[in-house]
N, C-alpha and C positions, 0 to 999 in steps of 0.2 A: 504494500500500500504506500501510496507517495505521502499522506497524512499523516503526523506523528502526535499522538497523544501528548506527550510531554512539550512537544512547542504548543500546541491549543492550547494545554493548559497554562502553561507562561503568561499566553497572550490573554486567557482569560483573567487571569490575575490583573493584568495590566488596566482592560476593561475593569475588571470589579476596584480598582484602586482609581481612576477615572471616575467612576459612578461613583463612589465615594467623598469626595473632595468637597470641603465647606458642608458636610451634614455631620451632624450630630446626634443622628436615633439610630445608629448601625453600629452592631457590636463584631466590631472589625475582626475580633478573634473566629469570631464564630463563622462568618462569612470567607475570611481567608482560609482555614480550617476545611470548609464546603469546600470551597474551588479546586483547592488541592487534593480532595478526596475526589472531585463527581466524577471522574471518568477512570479512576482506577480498575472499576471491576474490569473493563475488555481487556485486561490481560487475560481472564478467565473463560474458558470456554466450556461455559454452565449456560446451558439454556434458557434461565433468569436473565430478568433485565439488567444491563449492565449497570442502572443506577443500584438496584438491590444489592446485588454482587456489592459494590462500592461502597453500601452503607455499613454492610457486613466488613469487610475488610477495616475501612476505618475503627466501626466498634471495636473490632479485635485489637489496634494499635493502640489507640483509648485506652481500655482494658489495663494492658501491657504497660502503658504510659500512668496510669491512674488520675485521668483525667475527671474533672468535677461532672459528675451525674447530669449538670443541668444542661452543660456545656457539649457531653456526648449526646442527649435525645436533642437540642437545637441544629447541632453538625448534623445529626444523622436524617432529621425531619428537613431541611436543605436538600440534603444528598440525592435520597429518595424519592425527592419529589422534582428535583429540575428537569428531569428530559417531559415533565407533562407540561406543554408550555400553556395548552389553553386554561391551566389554573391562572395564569395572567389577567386576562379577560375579569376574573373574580376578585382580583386583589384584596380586599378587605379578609377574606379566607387566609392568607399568608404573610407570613413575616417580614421586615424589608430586609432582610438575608438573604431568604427565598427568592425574592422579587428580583434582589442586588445578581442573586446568582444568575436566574435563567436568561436575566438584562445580559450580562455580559458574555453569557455561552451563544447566546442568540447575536452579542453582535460581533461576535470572533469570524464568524466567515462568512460574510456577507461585505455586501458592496466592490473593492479591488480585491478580495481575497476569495469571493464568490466567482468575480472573472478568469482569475487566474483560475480556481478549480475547475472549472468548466473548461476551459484550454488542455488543462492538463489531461480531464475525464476523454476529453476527443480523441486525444494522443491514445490515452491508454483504450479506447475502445475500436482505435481503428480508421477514425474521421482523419480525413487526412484536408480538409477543404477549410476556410474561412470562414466558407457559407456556412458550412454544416457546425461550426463552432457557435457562430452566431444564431442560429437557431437553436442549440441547446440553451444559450445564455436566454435567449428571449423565452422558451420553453418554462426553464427553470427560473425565471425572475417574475413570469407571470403569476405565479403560484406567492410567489411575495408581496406585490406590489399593493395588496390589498389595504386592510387597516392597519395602520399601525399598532404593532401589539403590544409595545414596550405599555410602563407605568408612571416612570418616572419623566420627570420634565427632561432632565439628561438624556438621557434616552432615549427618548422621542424624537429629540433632536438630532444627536448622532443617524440612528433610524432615519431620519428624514436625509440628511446627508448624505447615509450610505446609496439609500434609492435614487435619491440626484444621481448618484454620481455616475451609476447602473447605467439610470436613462440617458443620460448624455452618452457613455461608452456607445450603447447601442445604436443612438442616432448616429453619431459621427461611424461606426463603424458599415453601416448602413449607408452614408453618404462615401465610403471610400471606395463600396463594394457597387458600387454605381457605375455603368458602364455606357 
């Protein structure tokens, strides 16, 4: 896979430390804790969702670590629950950890990092054309372009930024592909 867990995760750090900035209702332990846990279970090849896997693994470290009781079920209630993203849509249901995490897992590959994948995805499936690149990117951004899902004012805006930035790729690469 050309995708590496551990750079997503980096980068979601990076987002979740972004989303953070000038607030003060985020228990930074907690949500740094999350990010670095949510995507560990896909090292395991358990039929389980890999958030599950991930909760699981985290509690085991916790455990081992003897981490505060309160601070394992808010990590693990994070962990568990990021890959459901339309619990966004309900926000008052979840924590701003929660919210903090799936914000920033949702805006890790999206926008130039969404193009590049779809570049890459053509490569690896065989497309060998511009065109045909460009129409997975329109394919796959269609499927995005909808509501904005984020919750936080940040986010929304990044979000909006990211989709700008889509749509403009597209037009311009549509104006090159112009004959």
């Amino acid at each position: 896979s050309f995708r590496s867990r551990s750079l997503h995760t980096r980068r979601v750090i990076r987002w979740a430390k972004r989303l953070c900035e000038e607030r003060n209702d985020v228990d930074t332990e907690v949500l740094f804790l999350a990010v670095i846990f949510h995507d560990i279970g896909y090292v395991s090849e358990s039929l389980e969702g890999h958030q599950y896997v991930s909760e699981k693994m985290f509690r085991e470290f916790a455990d081992v670590h003897h981490f505060d009781n309160d601070i394992i079920e808010r990590v693990a209630s994070c962990i568990s629950t990021h890959s459901d993203k339309e619990k966004l849509e309900n926000p008052k249901s979840l924590t701003i950890e929660q919210i903090l995490l799936m914000e920033a897992d949702l805006l890790d590959e999206e926008g130039a990092l969404a193009i590049c994948w779809d570049g890459m995805a053509c490569g690896y499936e065989g497309k060998a054309t511009y065109e045909e690149c460009l129409e997975r990117t329109k394919r796959e951004f269609s499927l995005k372009c909808g509501d904005n899902p984020m919750v936080t004012e940040l986010a929304k805006q990044y979000w909006k930024e990211k989709i700008e930035y889509v749509e403009d790729y597209i037009r311009r690469l549509e104006f090159d592909l112009e004959m």
